[in-house]
N, C-alpha and C positions, 0 to 999 in steps of 0.2 A: 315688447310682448313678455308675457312672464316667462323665466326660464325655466320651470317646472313644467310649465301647459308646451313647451315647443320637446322635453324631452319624452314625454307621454305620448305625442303626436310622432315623434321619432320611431318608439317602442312600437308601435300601434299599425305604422309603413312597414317596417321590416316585418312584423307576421305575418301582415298579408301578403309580404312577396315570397317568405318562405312557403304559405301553403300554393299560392301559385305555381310553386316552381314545384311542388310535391305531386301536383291534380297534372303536371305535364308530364310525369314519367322522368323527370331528370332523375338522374343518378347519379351526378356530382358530387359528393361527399362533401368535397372540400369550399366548394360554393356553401352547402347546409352549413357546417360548420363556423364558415366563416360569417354568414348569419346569424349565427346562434353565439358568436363571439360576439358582434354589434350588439343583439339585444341585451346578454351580461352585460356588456360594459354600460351599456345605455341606462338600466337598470341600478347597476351602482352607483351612477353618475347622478340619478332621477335621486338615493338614499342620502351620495355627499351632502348633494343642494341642500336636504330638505333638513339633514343635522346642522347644515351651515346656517341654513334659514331661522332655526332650532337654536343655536349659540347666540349667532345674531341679539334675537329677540333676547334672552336669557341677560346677554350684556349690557343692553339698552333700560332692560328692567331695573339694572344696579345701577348702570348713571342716575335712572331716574329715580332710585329711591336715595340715591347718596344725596342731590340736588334737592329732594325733599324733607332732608332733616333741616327742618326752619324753628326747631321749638327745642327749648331746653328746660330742663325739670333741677330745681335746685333746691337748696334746703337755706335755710338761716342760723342765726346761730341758736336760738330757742327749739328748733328741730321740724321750724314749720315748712310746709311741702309749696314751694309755688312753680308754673308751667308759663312759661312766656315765649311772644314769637323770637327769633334773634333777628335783627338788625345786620345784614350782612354787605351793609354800603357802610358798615362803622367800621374804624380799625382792628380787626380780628386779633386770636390770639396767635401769635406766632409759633408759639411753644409744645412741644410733646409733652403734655402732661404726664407721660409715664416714665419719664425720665427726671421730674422730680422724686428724691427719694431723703426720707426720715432715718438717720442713724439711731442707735437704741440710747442717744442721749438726748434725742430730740433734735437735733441739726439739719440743716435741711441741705441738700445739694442738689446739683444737676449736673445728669453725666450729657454729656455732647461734645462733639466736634466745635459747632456753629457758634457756639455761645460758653461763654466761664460766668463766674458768678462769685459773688462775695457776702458775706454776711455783716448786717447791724441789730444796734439796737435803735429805741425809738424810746422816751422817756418825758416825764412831769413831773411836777409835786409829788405825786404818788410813790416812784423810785424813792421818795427820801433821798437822802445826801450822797453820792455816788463818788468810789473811787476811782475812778476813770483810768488809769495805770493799771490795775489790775482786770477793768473790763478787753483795756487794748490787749491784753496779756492771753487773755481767754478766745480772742482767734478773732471779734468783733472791731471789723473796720471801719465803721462808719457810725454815726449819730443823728437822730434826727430828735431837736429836742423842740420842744412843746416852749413857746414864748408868751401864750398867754390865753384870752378865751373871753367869749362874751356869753355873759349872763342869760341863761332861758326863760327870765319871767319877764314880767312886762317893762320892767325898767331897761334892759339889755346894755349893765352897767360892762363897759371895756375894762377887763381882770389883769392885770400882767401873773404870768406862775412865779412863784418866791425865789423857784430854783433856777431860772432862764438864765441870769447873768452868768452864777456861779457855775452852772450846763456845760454853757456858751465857753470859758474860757476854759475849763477841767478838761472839758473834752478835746480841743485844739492844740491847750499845751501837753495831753499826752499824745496826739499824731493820729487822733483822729480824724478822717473825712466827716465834718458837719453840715448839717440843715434842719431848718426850723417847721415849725408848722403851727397854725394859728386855728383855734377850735372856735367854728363858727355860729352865728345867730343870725347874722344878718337877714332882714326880710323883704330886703331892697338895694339896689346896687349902689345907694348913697352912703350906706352901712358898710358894705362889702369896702368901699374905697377907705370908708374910714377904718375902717379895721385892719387895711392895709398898711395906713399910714400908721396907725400904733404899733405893729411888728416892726417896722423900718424904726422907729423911736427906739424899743426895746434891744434891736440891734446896735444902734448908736450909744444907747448906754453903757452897753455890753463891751464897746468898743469894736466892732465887729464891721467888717466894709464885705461886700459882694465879694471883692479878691480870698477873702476870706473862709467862704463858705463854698466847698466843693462839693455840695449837695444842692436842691433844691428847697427853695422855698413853699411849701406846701399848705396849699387850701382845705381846710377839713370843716366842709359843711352838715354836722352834724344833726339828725333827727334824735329827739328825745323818746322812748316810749314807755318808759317807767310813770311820765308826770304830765301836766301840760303843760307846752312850751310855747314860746310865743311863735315860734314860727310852725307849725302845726297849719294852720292855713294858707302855707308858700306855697305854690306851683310848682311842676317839675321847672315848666317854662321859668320860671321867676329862680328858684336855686339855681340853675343855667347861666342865670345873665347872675347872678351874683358872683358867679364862681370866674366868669368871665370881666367882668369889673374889680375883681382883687389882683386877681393874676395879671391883667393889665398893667396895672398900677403897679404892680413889684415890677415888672419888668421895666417898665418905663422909670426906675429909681437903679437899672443895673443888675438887677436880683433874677436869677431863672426859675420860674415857675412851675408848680404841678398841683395835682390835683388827686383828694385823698377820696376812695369810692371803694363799695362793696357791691355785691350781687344787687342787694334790694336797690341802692340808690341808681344802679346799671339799669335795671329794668323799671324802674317807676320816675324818677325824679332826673338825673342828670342825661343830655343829649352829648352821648362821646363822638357823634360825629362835630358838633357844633366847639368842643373840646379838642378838637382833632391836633391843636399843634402845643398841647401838651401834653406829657408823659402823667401815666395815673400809678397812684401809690396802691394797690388795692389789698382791699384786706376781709379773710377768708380761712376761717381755722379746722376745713374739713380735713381731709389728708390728702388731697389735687386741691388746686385754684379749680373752682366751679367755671368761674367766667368764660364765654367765647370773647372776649373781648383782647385788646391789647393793651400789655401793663407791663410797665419797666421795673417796679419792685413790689414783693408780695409780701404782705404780713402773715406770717405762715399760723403763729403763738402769741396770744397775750398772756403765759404764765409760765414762761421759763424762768428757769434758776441761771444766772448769770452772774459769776466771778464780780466781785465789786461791785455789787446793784442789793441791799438791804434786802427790798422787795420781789415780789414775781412783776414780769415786763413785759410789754411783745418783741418780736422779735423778727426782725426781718429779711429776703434774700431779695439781693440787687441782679437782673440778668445784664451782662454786659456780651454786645453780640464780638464776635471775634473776627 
């Protein structure tokens, strides 16, 4: 029975035995009294419930609106506004966004207990010639360099970058942590394997073996939006099993795999649960990583000034849990 309806019913006994015992001439005081304590208490007891009842509901309301935020509002880097459901069977993100924080020279860090973290850079042709001595100088541990790239027109000629080899060794002989990443086109997983197999060549020229490289190898399936590109009519489905047919393949050569993604490819094109056993590089230059997603290194800047880099770079923080 409800316990509000049995102390109403309570209330309701006791006056009528109080006026009974009034309409008989008692004169008991201490009977009245003691009456008249039952129905206070019964009474207060009738308010507890009903503020408990009251909290209750109040509390259930906030489960249910915390269980309701299904939908994230992000921005791009052109500043366009998009709303998508989240995906909350995919690997979330683990991280307190508001414990990354931007020093006034642009550095990025996170304070926490749970997790340390370290910074690199990330480089191509573009960087120009780089002194790697004085990048490792500048606090930047780690390297991830660009080994080559296929072409967006319809030929999707396999490019190597000019500077991969010369990267490849500057960076290692000055005590860099290295890894590569190969800028994709592929429009099918027969492509995706090939283009695997040209990074592992570029490596081999490079002199470069898996022992080698204490980063990962990294897939950067690239959308064009400036031009037309030939893969402009790939599937999300279809970049998925690309990105899963490269990374295969490196792995199956010794090489550890990842996977490079941003907000828009998170919500339209790549399946992170189908991605699920590898680590994504993501990349994001608001001032927090937008993503609900999970990601082991964030591109925070593509235009910092970095000691020994000619050019502006990105730049990126690696989370290591502790």
């Amino acid at each position: 029975m409800n316990r509000k309806k049995i102390c109403t019913q309570g209330l309701l006994f006791s006056a009528i035995l109080l006026v009974n015992i009034t309409i008989c001439g008692c004169e008991d005081k201490k009977i009245e009294s003691n009456l008249t304590s039952i129905i206070q208490s019964e009474s207060t007891t009738n308010e507890e419930t009903t503020n408990e009842e009251t909290t209750n509901e109040e509390t259930t309301k906030e489960e249910n609106t915390e269980e309701e935020q299904t939908q994230l509002t992000f921005v791009d880097v052109k500043g366009n506004e998009y709303t998508i459901d989240i995906h909350n069977d995919w690997p979330l993100n683990p991280y307190n966004v508001d414990n990354f924080v931007r020093d006034e020279n642009g550095n990025m860090s996170y304070l926490s207990e749970e997790y340390t973290y370290r910074l690199g850079v990330d480089v191509s042709k573009y960087s120009a010639e780089i002194d790697w001595a004085k990048v490792k100088a500048d606090g930047y541990e780690f390297a991830i360099i660009r080994v080559g790239f296929r072409g967006y027109g319809n030929s999707g000629q396999l490019v190597e970058d000019p500077y991969a080899v010369s990267n490849l060794k500057g960076a290692l002989e000055a005590g860099l942590d290295v890894g590569v990443y190969f800028f994709s086109q592929a429009i099918s997983e027969e492509e995706a394997i090939e283009e695997a197999k040209f990074t592992i060549e570029i490596l081999e020229k490079a002199g470069v073996t898996s022992e080698d490289l204490k980063m990962p190898v990294v897939f950067d399936p690239e959308t064009i939006t400036d031009d037309d590109a030939r893969t402009d009519d790939v599937s999300g489905e279809q970049f998925t099993a690309n990105a899963l047919a490269y990374l295969k393949k490196i792995e199956s050569e010794g090489f550890t795999g990842m996977i490079y993604s941003n907000m828009l490819w998170e919500a339209y094109q790549l399946d992170l649960n189908e991605l699920s056993d590898y680590p994504v590089w993501y990349a994001d230059y608001e001032d927090k990583p937008q993503t609900p997603y999970a990601f082991e290194i964030w591109q925070y800047s593509e235009s910092a000034n970095v000691s020994g880099i000619p050019n502006l770079c990105d730049v990126n923080i690696q989370m290591i849990k502790q």
